[in-house]
Backbone as JSON, one array per atom type, in Angstrom:
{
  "sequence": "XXXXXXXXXXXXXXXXXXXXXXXXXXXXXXXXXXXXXXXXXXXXXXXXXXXXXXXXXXXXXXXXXXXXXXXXXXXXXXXXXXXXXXXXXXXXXX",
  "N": [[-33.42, 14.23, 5.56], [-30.65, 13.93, 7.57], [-29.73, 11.54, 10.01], [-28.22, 11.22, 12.81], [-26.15, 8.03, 14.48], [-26.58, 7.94, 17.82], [-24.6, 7.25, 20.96], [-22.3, 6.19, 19.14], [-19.68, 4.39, 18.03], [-16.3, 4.64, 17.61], [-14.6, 4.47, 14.32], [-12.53, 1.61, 13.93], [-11.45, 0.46, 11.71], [-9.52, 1.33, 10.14], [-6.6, 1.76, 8.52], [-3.21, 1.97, 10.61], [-0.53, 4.0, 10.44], [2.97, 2.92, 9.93], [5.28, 3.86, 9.58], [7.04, 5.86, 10.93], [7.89, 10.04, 11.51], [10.33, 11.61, 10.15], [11.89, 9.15, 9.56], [14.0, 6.7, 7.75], [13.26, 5.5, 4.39], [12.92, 3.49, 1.73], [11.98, 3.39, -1.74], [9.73, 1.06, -3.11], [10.86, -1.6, -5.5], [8.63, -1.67, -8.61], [8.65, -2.96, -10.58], [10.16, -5.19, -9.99], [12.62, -5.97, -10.56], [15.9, -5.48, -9.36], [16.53, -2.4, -8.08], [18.84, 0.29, -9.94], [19.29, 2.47, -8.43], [19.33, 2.71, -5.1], [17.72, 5.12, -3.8], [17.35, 6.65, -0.73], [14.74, 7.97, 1.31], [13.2, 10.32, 3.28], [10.84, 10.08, 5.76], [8.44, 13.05, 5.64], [6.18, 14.11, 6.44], [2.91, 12.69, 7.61], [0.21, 11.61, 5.81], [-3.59, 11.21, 5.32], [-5.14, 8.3, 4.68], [-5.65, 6.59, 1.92], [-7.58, 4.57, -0.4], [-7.11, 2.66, 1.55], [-4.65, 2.53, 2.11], [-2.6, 3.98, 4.17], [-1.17, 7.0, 3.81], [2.13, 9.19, 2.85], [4.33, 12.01, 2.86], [7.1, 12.3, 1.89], [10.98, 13.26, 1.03], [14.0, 13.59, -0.89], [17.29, 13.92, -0.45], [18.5, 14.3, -2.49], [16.95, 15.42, -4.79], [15.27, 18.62, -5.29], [11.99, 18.38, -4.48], [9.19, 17.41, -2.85], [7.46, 14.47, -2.66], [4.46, 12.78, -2.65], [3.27, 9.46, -1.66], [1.92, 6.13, -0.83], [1.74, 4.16, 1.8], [2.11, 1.2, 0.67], [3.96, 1.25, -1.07], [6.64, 1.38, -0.04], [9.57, 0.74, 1.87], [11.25, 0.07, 4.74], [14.55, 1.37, 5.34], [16.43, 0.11, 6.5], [15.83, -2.62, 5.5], [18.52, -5.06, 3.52], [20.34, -3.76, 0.49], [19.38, -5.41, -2.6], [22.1, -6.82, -4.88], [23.73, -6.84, -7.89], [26.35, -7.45, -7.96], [28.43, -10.32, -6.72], [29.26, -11.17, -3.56], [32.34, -10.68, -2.43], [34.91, -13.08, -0.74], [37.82, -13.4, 1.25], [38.22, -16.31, 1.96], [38.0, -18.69, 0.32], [35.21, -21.01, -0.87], [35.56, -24.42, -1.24]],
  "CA": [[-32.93, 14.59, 6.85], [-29.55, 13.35, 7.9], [-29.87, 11.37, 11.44], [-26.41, 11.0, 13.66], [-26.69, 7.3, 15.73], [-26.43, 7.9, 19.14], [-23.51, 6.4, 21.07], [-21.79, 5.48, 18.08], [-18.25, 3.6, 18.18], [-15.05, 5.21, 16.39], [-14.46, 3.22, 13.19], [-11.39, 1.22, 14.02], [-11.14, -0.36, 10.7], [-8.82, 2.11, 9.6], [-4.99, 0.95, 9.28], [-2.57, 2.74, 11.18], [0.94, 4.51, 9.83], [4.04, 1.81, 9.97], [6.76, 4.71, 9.22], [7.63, 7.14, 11.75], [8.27, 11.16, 10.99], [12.01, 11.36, 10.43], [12.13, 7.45, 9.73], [14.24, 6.79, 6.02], [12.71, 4.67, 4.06], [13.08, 3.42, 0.23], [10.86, 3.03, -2.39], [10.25, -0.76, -3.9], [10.69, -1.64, -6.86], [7.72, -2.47, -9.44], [8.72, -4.41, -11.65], [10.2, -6.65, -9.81], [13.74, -6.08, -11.02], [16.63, -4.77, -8.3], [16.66, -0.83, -8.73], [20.22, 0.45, -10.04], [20.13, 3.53, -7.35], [18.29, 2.75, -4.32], [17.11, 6.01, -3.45], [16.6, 7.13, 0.46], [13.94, 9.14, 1.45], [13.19, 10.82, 4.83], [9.24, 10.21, 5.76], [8.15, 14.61, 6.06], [4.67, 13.93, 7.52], [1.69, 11.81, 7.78], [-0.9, 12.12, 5.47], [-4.66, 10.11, 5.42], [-5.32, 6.81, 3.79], [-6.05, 6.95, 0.38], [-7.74, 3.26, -0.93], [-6.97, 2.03, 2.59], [-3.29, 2.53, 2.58], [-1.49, 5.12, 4.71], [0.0, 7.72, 2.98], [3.01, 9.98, 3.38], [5.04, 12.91, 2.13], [8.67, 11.92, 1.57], [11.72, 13.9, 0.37], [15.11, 12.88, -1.15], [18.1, 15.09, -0.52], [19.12, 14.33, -4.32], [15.97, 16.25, -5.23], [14.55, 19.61, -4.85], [10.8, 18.8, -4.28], [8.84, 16.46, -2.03], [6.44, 13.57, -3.2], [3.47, 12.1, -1.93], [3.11, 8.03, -1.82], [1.47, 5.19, 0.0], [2.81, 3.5, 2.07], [2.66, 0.34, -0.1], [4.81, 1.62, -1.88], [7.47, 2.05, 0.6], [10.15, 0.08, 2.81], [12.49, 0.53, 5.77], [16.0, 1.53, 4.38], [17.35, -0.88, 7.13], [16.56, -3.56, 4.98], [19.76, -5.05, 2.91], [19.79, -3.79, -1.18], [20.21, -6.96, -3.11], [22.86, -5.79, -5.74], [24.01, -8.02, -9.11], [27.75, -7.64, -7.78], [28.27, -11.32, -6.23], [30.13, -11.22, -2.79], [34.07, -11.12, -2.53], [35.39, -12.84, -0.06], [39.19, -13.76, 1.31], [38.14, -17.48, 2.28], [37.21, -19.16, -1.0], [34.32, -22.47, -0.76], [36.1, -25.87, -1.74]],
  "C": [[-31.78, 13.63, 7.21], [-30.18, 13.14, 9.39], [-28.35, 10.74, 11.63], [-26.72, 9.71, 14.95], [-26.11, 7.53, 16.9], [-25.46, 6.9, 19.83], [-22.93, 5.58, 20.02], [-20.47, 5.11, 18.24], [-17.43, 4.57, 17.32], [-14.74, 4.41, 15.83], [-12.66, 2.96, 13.67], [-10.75, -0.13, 13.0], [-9.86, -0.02, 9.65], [-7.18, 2.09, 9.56], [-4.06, 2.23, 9.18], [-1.29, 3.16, 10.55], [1.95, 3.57, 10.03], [5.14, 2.93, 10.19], [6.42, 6.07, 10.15], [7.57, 8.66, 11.01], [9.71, 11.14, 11.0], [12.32, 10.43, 9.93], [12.76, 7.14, 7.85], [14.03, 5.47, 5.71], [13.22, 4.72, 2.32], [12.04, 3.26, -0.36], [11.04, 1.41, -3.08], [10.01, -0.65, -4.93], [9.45, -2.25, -7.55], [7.69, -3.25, -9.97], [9.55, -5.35, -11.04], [11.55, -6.98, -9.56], [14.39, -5.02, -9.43], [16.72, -3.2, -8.93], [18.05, -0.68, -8.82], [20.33, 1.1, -8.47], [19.05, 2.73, -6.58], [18.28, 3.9, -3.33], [16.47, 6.25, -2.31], [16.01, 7.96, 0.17], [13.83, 9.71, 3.26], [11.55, 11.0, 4.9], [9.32, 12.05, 6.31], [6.94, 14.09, 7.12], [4.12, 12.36, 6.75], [0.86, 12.02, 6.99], [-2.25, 10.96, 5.53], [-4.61, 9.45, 4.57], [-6.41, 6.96, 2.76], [-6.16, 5.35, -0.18], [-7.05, 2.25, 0.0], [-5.61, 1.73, 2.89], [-2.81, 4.06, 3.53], [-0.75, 5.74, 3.36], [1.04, 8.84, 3.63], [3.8, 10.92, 2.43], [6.62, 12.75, 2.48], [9.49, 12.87, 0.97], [12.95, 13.3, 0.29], [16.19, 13.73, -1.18], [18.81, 15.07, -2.05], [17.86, 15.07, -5.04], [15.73, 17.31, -4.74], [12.57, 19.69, -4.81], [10.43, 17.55, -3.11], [7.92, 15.06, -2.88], [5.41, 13.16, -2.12], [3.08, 10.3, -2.36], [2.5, 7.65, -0.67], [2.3, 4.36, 0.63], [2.91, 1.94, 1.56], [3.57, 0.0, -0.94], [6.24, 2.15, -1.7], [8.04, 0.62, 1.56], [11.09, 0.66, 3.85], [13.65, 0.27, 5.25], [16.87, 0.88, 5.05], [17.22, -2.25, 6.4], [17.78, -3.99, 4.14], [18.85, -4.92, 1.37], [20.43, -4.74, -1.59], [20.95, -5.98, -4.23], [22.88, -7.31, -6.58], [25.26, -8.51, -8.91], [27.53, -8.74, -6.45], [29.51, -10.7, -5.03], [31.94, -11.77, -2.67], [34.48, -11.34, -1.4], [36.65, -13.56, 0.29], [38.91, -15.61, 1.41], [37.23, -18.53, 0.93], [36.36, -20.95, -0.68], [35.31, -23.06, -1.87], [35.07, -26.39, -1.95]]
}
C-alpha cells in the first residue's frame, strides 16, 4: 500500500534554470583547449533536470536541427572568446 504524508513540504532541493528562453549562450569547451568556432546558440525551452543539472533545448542558426544539453554544459555568450591571435595595438609597451 502506498501512503501519501500529510502536509508534506515541496522539495526545494531542486536547482533552478540560470538561462533564460531567448537568452544566447555557447557551449564550453571539454577538453580544455579554446574552440576554433565558438558556436552561438539561442536557449528554445526549458527542459527538467537530468542528474541534478537543468537542462535545455538549444538551436544554432548554422544548423538545421535542435539539441538537447545541460546546462553544465553551457555559458553566457556575453562572456569574452579567448582566441590564439595576440592583441594589436597602436601604442606599443617599452
Amino acid at each position: 500500500m502506498i501512503r501519501f504524508q500529510q502536509n508534506a513540504r515541496p522539495r526545494t532541493d531542486t536547482p533552478s534554470h540560470q538561462f533564460a528562453i531567448g537568452q544566447t549562450v555557447r557551449m564550453k569547451s571539454r577538453t580544455g583547449l579554446v574552440q576554433k568556432t565558438a558556436e552561438l546558440f539561442q536557449i528554445k525551452s526549458r527542459l527538467p533536470v537530468k542528474d541534478g543539472s537543468p537542462q535545455y533545448r538549444i538551436r544554432s542558426e548554422q544548423e538545421t536541427h535542435e539539441r538537447v544539453t545541460t546546462e553544465d554544459n553551457l555559458e553566457p555568450a556575453d562572456n569574452p572568446v579567448v582566441t590564439d591571435n595576440p592583441v594589436v595595438t597602436d601604442n606599443p609597451v617599452v
